[in-house]
Structures are given as structure tokens and as C-alpha cells.
N, C-alpha and C positions, 0 to 999 in steps of 0.2 A: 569314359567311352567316347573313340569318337564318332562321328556320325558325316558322312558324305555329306559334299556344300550341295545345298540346296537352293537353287535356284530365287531370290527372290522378285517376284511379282507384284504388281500392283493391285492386282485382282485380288490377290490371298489377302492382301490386307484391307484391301474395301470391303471383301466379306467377311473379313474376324468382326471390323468397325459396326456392320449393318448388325450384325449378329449381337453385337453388342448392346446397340441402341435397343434390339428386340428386346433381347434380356433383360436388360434393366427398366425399362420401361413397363415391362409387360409381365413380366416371369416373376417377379417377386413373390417369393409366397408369402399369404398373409396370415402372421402369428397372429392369434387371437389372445388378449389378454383381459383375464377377467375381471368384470367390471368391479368396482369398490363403492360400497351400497354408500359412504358418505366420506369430505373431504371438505377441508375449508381453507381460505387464505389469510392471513393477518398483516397486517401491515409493521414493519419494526418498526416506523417511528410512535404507532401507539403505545407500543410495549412501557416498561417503567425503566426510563434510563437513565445510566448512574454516570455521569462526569463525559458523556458524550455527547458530542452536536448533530444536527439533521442535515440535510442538502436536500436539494432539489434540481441541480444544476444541469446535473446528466440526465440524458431523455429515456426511457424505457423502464422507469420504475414503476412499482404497484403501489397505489394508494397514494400519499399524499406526498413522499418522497422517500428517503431514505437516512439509513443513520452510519455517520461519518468522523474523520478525527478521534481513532479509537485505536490504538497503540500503548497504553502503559495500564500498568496494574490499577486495578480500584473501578476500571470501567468494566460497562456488562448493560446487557439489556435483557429482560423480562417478560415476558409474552404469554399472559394467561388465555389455557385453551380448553374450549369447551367440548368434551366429545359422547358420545350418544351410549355406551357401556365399554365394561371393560374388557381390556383385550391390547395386543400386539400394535401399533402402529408404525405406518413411516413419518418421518421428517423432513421434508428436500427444503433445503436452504437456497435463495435467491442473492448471489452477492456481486461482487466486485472486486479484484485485487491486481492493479497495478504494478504496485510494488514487488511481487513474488510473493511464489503461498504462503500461507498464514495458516497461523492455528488457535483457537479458541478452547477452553473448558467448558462441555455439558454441564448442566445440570438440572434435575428433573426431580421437581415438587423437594426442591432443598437439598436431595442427594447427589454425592458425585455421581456422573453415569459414563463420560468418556474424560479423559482426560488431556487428549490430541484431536480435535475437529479439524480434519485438515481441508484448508479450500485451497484450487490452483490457483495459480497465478492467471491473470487475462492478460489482455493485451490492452488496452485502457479500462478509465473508470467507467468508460461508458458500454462497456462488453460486458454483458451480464450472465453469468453463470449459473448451475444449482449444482448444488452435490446435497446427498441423503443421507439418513440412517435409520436404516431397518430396525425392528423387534424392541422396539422401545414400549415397554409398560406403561399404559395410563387407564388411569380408573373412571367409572363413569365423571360427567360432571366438570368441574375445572382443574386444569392442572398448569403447574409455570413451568415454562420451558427457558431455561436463562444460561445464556452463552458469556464469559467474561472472559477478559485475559487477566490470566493467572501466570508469569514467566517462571514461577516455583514450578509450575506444572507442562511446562515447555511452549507456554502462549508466545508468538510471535509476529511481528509485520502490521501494517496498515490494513486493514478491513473494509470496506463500505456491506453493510446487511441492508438488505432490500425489505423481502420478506419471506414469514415463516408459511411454507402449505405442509397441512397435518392431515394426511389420508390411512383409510382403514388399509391393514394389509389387508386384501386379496390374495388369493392363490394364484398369484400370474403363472401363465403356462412360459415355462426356463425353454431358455435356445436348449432343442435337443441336442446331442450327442450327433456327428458326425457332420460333422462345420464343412464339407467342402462345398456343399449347394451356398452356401454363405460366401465362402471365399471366390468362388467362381461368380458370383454376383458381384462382389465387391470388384471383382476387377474390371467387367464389364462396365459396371459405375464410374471406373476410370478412366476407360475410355472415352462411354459415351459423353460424360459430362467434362471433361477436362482434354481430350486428342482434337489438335487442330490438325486438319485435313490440308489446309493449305501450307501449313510449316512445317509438317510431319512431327512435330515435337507435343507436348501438352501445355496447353497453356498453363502460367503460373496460378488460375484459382475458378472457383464456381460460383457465381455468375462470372463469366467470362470480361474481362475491363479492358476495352481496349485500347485505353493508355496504358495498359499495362504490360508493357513490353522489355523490362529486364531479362536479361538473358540469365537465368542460374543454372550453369555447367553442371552443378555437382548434383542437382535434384534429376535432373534430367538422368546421370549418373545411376543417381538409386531407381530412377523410372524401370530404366535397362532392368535392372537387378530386379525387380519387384515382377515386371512380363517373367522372366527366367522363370519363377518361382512358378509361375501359373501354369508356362511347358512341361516343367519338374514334377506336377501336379497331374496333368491331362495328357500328356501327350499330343498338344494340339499345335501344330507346328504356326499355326497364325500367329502365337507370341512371340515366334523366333521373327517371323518376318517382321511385327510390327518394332521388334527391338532392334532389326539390323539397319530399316528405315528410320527411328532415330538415333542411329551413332551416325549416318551417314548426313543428316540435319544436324546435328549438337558440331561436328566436323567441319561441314560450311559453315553454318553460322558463328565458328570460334576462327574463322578466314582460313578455313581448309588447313586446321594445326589444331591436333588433338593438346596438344600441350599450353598451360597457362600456365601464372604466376603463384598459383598456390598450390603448394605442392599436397596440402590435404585435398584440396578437389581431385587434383588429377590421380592419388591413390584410388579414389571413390570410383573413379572411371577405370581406370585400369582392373581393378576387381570385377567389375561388372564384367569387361570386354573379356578376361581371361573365361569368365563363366562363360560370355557370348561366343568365345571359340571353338569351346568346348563341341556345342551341338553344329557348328558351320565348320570348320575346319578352313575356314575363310583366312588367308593368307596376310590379311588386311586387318582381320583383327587382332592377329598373331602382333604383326610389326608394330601396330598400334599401341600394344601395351610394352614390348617389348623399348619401343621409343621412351613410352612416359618411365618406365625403370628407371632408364639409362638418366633422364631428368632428374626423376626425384633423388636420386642418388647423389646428387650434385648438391643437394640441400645439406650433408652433414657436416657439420665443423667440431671441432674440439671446443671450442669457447663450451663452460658449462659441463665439459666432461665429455662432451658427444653431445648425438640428438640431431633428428631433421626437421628442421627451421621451416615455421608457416608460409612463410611469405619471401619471395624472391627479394621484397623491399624491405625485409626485414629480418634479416639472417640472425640476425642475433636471439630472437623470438621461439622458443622450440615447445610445443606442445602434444598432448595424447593425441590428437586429432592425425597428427602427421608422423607420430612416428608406432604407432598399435597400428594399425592398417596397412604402416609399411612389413611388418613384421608375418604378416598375415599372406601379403602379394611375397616377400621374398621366399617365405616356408613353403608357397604352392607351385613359386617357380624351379623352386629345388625340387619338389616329388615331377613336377613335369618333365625339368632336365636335366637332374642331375650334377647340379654347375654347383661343388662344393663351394664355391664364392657368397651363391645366394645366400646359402644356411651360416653362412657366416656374418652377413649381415644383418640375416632374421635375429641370432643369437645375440649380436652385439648392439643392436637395434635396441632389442627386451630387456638385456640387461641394463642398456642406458636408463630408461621409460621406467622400470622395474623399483633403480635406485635411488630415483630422482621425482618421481611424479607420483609413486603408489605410496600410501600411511601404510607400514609395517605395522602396525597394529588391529587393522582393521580391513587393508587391503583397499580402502575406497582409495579412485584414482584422482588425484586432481589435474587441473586443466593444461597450464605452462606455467614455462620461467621466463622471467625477462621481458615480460610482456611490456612495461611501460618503462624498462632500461635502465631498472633499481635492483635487476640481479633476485626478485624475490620470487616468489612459489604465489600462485593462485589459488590457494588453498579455499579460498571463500567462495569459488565457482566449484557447485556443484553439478553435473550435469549427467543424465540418465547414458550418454552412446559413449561420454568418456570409460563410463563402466564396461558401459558392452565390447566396446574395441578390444580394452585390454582382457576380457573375457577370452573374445575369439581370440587373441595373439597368445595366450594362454593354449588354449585349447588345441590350437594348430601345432605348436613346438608337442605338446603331449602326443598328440597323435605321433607325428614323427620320429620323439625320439623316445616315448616310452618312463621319461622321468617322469616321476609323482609328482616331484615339486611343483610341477606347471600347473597339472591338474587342481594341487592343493591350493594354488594361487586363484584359481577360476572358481575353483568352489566360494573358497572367502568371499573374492568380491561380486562375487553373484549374492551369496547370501547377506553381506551387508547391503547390497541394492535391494535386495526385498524387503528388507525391515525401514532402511531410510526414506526409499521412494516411494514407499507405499499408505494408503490413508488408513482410516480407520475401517475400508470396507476392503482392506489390500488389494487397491486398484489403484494403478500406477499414477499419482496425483500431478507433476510435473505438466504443465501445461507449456504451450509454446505456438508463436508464431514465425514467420521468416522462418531464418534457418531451422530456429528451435524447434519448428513442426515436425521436421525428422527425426530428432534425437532421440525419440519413444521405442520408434520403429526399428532403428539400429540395434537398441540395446535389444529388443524380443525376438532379432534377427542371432544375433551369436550366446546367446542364454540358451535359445534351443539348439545349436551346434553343443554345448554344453552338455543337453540332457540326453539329447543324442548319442555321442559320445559313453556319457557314465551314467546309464538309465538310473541308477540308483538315487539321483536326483529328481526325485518324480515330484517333492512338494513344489520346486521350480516350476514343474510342466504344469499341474494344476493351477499356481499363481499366476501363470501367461493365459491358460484355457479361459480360466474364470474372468479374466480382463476382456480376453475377446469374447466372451458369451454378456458382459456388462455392455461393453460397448452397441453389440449388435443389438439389444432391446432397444438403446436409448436409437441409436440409427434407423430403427425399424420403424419408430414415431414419426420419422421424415419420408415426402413425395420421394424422393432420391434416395438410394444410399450415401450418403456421407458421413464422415469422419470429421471432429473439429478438431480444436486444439485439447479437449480436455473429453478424456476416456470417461468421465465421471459423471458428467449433467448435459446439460440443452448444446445441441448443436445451433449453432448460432453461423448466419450466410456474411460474407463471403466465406467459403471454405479454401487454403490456400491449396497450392499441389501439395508440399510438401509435408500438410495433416493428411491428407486423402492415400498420400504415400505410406505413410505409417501405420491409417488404418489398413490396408490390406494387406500389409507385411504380417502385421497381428493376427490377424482373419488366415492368412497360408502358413505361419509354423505355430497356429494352433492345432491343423490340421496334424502336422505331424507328429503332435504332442502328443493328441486323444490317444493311439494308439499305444503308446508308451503306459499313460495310466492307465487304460482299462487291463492290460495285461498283468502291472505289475496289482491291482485287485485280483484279478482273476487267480494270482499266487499266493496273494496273502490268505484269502477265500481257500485256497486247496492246503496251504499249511494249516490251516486254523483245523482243518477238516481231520484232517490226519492227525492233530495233535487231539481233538474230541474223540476218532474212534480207541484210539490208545488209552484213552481216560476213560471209556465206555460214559462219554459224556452224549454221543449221540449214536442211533444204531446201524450196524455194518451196511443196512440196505439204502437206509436213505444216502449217506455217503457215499455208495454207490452211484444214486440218482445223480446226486448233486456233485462228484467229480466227472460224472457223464457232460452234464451243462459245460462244465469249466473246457473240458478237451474242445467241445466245440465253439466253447468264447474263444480260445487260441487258434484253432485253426480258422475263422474267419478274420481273426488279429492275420495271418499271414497271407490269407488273400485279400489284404488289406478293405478286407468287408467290414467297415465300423459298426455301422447300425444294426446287421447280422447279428454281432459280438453283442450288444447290447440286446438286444430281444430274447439271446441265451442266458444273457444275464437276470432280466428279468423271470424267465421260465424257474432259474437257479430261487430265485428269490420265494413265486409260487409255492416251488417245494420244500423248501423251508416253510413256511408260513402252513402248508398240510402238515408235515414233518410237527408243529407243535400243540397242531390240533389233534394228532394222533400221540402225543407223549414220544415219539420219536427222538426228539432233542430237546436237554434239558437248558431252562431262562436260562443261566449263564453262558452257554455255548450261542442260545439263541438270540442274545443281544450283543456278545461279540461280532456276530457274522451280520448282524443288521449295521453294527457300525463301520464294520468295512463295505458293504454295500451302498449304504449312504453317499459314499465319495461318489457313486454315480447315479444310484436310483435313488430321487426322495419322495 
């Protein structure tokens, strides 16, 4: 749709800015979570440990210092813990990993209990992390808690363990249902802590460093993209102004020439600015992208079969980054103009990217060829947005032309991304700093273009929900909202843009997710219903009742009333639970329907 140029002012955006600073400062609501009547800390280097050394080296450890030099089979450390009776606890792990995540073998009073512990990567030894694991059994009194690497059992990487804190579960109160008071905080969080009023841009991190003056093109890029989302969202046209005031900063500051040397940036800008067209109808941001096209286009060679080459200084070099993206900008400038040329490049773009960068067996995408001018495949970089690009460049040709295949290719590697980048609590474990702060945010940007598309993918949509409902607890423990490098444990300061960017990308197409799954419950819940009165498994009246609930979980699904949808659901759930106080519905109908309610109510 387009929308007449609106005029931008300074005004509009001094007042989204103050509005912001309100918000987050002040508006935060505050989750209460229940207290945990006991908890204790241990120190790893007390533990009993087997063929590992200690350090002390790095500053911010617990206790006496930490345990290090711990990469091959036959090591492991031990940490007997005492706790108060039995029952359910958590685990949060204190560590370290430099190197790239890692993985460790649980195991608990001699039993195997996980057999993948995954920790992200940080960004030095000295960045200390935590990641958990919930519902772990121990009995009154002592119990050992002992992590090894086992590589029969997929252990991996260099580790530093700090230490182990062992807390009761409590019944923490879960991020409700209906994330956008969260995501419209998260963006305000953006603003107010990261929008320099003097550069119109955001600065690159929180606390603000002011030798820290890199210019990165392409974050600034997904900045655009990520306000979009918040307009797409609210209707509040302050996003659009604050996003036309920085293309018109990102422009002077690149010497009044949207165009640079890497042609994956300037894809990243050119997607944005088509979005940013969209709502301005600004003639400027038309030629803007229609310029970077004409650019990036300049990037493909035959060397290597095809493929558009990263770097102006290095043409020979072709990767996902620059040529999924291109396929994406050419597919949406073919639905906008019609210029059979574009869809010719999207197609032969895909096909290159397709048969050259993605494992036919699994669909995961690797990164480029020819990186270091040995003609080889980067098969060993794994990275979360290489997935997602070639998701949405998937997804976009399906749209358009209606073949399964593209579809079928998006499903794979969406669903090998779920199983590879996910930890043991399937929360997206890939940590990153610099660029790699972004790459989380990309991929949960075109995964939900994905679910969107073929709702039938709902266990997608809950896998992104439930990352951004993990995130926002652990954020919620912080003065600010902030986002770090790792969706999983302690935010840790500086915070750079491009984590902050990711987190709010997460937080806005969760939004669009929730309504996806609760609808597709609210179906499974009315077939299950229908298949019980046919089996006289439950009675004609309550059925009644309880597809009354359902019609109106749907119809506040379409006036996109989430929380509405949700309080019918729980009403739904009520009369069930009368329904077996009354012999209305017989145990098996009434633990099927509790287990599909569970996906939302617990």
C-alpha cells in the first residue's frame, strides 16, 4: 500500500525520542517473580577434578577462581551439592568460551542426564556467561553434579567453568501472552539508550564510548528495518520519521553516496529503503535503492559458476550473505515493477546460491567460496542469518511463483536450524559480538516470513516465541531493557547496537507469531472436540460451551486482540475442568485437551 509523503519534521521525532525516554525509563512494567525459598553458589575449582587446571587470570570469577585447559576426553569436574529436600531444581552455569560454543555431558548422582550442555560462545575469556537447566531431580541431602567431555557424546571446544548456583524451582510468573507492551518497550529501549540526537544515527553500543566512532553502514541498515517493524506494528508514524532521519545521516556520513564497497551491506540497505518507500512514497528513497541495484548487479562474475562477490576488492570471493538477499531485493522488485529482468536474476541468483553454498542433504547453508583464493567451500562456518537469508530467498520465489520446491527448501533449512542452533532448552545458543550481534536477529526476521506464509509451521513459531519470552525474563532482571550477545544467561554491559538490534527484532515477530499459535490451538482444541462428541467421549452440551469459547478465541485472533483470545481460552479451559467434575467428559478426552492447552495455558 502506498501512503502519501509525509512530511518529515524535527518535532515528530524529538517527540517519538522524549516519548521514548518516558517509556523506558518509567513504564516498564514490573514482572514479579517468585521468590525461591533457597539457593546456593559453588565454586568449580572446589569441585573434584579430573585431568583439568585452574586459572585465575581473568577478573570476575566466583570464589577462588576458575577451571581451565579443558578440551579432550577423560576430563570433567564434580561438584557435590547439598540441598534442603526433594524436588525439581535449576542449574545456571557461570562460564566462558572464547573459542565458540561448547558442549559438555551432564550427569547427575552417576546418571547420564543431558547429553549436549550447550554454552555460547563469548566474546573473550574474560566475558562471563550463564546458561541453565531446569527440572532437574535431586534428592534431599547431597548430590554430584558432573559435567565431562565425552566427544562419543558430541562434547566439544575449549570451556573455562566458573561456577555452579543450584536454586529451588519456584513457580516464576512466564512472560504472558501478548508480547507487544514488550516489543514496544524494547524499541523505546533503542532509542532512548542507543539514538544519538546529535548524529541522528545510534550509536554503535550502551554505555555510549565515545571513542567509539566506527561507522557500520549495514547495522544502521537493519536499524531502518527494525523502526519499520515498530510502524507495521503501531501505526505510529514517529518510526517512519525517525527512519527517514537516519537514511538521510547513514547518506552524509557515507559522503552523500548511499553506495559502498560491499555489496552485502548495501543489499541490507537497499531492503530496508524499499520497505522505507513503501510508507513515504519519497522519490529519494525510490532512486536510492534503485541506484544500489544497479551496483550490486555489477558484483556477478562467472568465475565459480555465477554468484555476487562480497567485496569490490575481492570479486573472486562469493558468499550467502551477498547473494540470499540479492534474491530477495530482486523478487520484490519484480512484484513492484514488473521488469521480467529482475525475476530473472532472483531465479538465477537462487539457483547459483542453491547449488553451490546449501548441503543437499540437509539444507544447512554454508557461508562462501574462495574466501582465502583456494577455490574451497566454508563449510566450517556455521552461522544462524546465513540460514535465515536463504530461508527468506526461499520464501519470496514461493510466494511469487507458487512452486513447492522453494517452499520445501525453506522448511528443511529452517528445520535444520532449529535442531543445530538450538541448546538443550531450544533457545537459540549462537552468541556474537560485532557483526555477529545481528546474525540471530536476521535469521528470526525471515523464519517468521516463513511461518507466515505456511502457518502450518507453528512448531517454528513457538520456537521463536519461547526465545523471545526466555529472553525477556532474563532482560527484565536489568535497570534498562537490554539485549546481550546471548539469548540464554546474564546480560553483560557494554551492550553493542547490533545485539540490541536483534533483541527487538525477536520481541516484534514474536508478536506476529503469538497469533498464529494460539489460533492454530484453538483448531486443534475444536477438532479434538468434534472427534469426542462423535465417540460420545464427551457430552453434546459441554461441546457446545466449549466451541462457543473457541468462535470467540478466533474472532479476537482477527481483531488481532491477543490477550482477549487468551482469557477465552482460559474460560475454555474452566469448563472443561466443570465438564469433569460433572462426568461430562471422559480422562482420555480430558487429558488430550489439557495437552493441547498446555501450549499456552500452564
Amino acid at each position: 500500500m502506498q501512503l502519501k509523503w509525509h512530511k518529515f519534521t524535527m518535532v515528530s521525532v524529538t517527540c517519538f525520542i522524549l516519548f521514548s525516554l518516558f517509556a523506558s525509563n518509567i513504564i516498564k512494567p514490573n514482572y514479579s517473580h517468585a521468590a525461591t525459598s533457597w539457593s546456593e553458589e559453588y565454586d568449580a575449582t572446589q569441585g573434584t577434578l579430573h585431568n583439568v587446571e585452574t586459572e585465575n587470570a581473568d577478573t570476575g570469577y566466583f570464589g577462588n577462581g576458575y577451571v581451565a585447559g579443558w578440551n579432550e576426553d577423560g576430563q570433567s569436574v564434580a561438584i557435590n551439592v547439598n540441598v534442603p529436600s526433594d524436588g525439581n531444581y535449576t542449574l545456571v552455569f557461570k562460564y566462558s568460551a572464547a573459542a565458540g560454543q561448547a558442549t559438555r555431558y551432564l550427569e547427575v548422582n552417576g546418571e547420564g542426564s543431558v547429553d549436549q550442555v550447550r554454552f555460547s560462545g563469548t566474546g573473550s575469556w574474560g566475558d562471563w556467561q550463564t546458561t541453565y537447566l531446569n527440572d532437574v531431580f535431586l534428592t534431599a541431602g547431597t548430590n554430584t553434579i558432573s559435567l565431562s567431555f565425552d566427544s562419543g557424546k558430541g562434547s566439544e571446544n575449549w570451556l573455562n567453568f566458573d561456577s555452579l548456583l543450584v536454586k529451588e524451582q519456584g513457580v516464576e510468573q512466564l512472560v504472558s501472552w501478548g508480547l507487544t507492551e514488550e516489543a514496544e518497550l524494547a524499541q523505546k529501549s533503542l532509542t532512548s539508550n542507543f539514538w544519538n540526537t546529535k548524529t541522528n544515527m545510534f550509536n554503535n553500543q550502551y554505555p555510549n564510548d565515545e571513542s567509539n566512532n566506527q561507522f557500520h553502514y549495514w547495522w544502521q541498515a537493519h536499524a531502518i528495518d527494525t523502526l519499520i517493524d515498530g510502524y507495521e506494528r503501531t501505526g505510529d508514524y514517529g518510526y517512519i520519521d525517525q527512519a527517514i532521519a537516519l537514511y538521510k545521516s547513514v547518506k552524509a556520513r557515507n559522503g552523500d553516496d548511499i553506495r559502498n564497497d560491499f555489496y552485502d551491506d548495501m543489499l541490507w540497505m537497499a531492503l530496508a529503503l524499499q520497505r522505507l518507500h513503501e510508507y513515504t512514497n519519497n522519490p529519494q528513497h525510490e532512486e536510492a535503492v534503485l541506484t544500489l541495484w544497479e551496483d550490486i548487479k555489477e558484483g556477478w562474475s562467472s568465475e565459480f559458476g555465477g554468484g555476487i562477490a562480497w567485496n569490490k576488492n575481492q570479486l573472486d570471493y562469493k558468499n550467502t550473505p551477498s547473494n540470499a538477499p540479492a534474491v530477495i531485493l530482486a523478487t520484490r522488485l519484480y512484484e513492484q515493477y514488473g521488469n521480467e529482468e529482475d525475476l530473472q536474476w532472483a531465479q538465477d541468483i537462487y539457483n547459483w546460491l542453491q547449488h553451490t553454498l546449501v548441503d543437499p542433504a540437509n539444507g544447512l547453508v554454508w557461508d562462501g567460496i574462495n574466501r582465502t583464493g583456494d577455490g574451497n567451500i566454508d563449510k566450517g562456518w556455521e552461522f544462524t542469518y546465513n540460514q535465515g537469508v536463504y530461508i527468506g530467498a526461499s520464501v519470496e520465489l514461493y510466494q511469487l511463483t507458487g512452486e513447492q520446491g522453494y517452499l520445501d527448501a525453506a522448511i528443511q533449512t529452517a528445520e535444520t536450524t532449529k535442531d543445530r542452533f538450538s541448546n538443550h532448552n531450544q533457545i537459540i545458543y549462537e552468541g556474537g559480538s560485532g557483526d555477529g550481534g545481528l546474525f540471530k536477529g536476521i535469521l528470526i526476521r525471515y523464519v517468521t516470513e516463513l511461518v507466515k506464509t505456511e502457518d502450518s509451521q507453528v512448531k517454528l513459531a513457538e520456537w521463536i516465541v519461547n526465545n523471545a519470552k526466555n529472553v525477556w525474563n532474563q532482560t527484565n532482571e536489568e535497570p534498562e531493557i537490554l539485549f546481550g550477545s546471548s539469548w540464554e544467561g546474564a546480560i553483560n554491559l557494554p551492550v553493542e547496537l547490533s545485539q540490541q538490534l536483534s533483541g527487538v527484532m525477536l520481541m516484534e515477530h514474536a508478536t506476529q507469531l503469538e497469533p498464529i499459535i494460539v489460533r492454530n490451538v484453538s483448531q486443534t482444541l475444536q477438532e479434538q472436540i468434534d472427534s469426542y462428541v462423535d465417540d460420545s467421549e464427551i457430552t453434546s452440551s459441554l461441546a457446545k460451551k466449549l466451541s462457543n469459547r473457541l468462535e470467540q478465541v478466533d474472532h479476537h485472533i482477527n481483531k488481532g486482540d491477543i490477550n482477549q483470545a487468551i482469557k477465552h481460552l482460559e474460560d475454555f479451559n474452566k469448563h472443561v475442568q466443570t465438564g469433569v467434575e460433572k462426568d461430562q467428559v471422559n480422562e482420555i478426552a480430558y487429558h488430550q485437551l489439557q495437552g493441547s492447552l498446555d501450549r499456552i495455558i500452564h
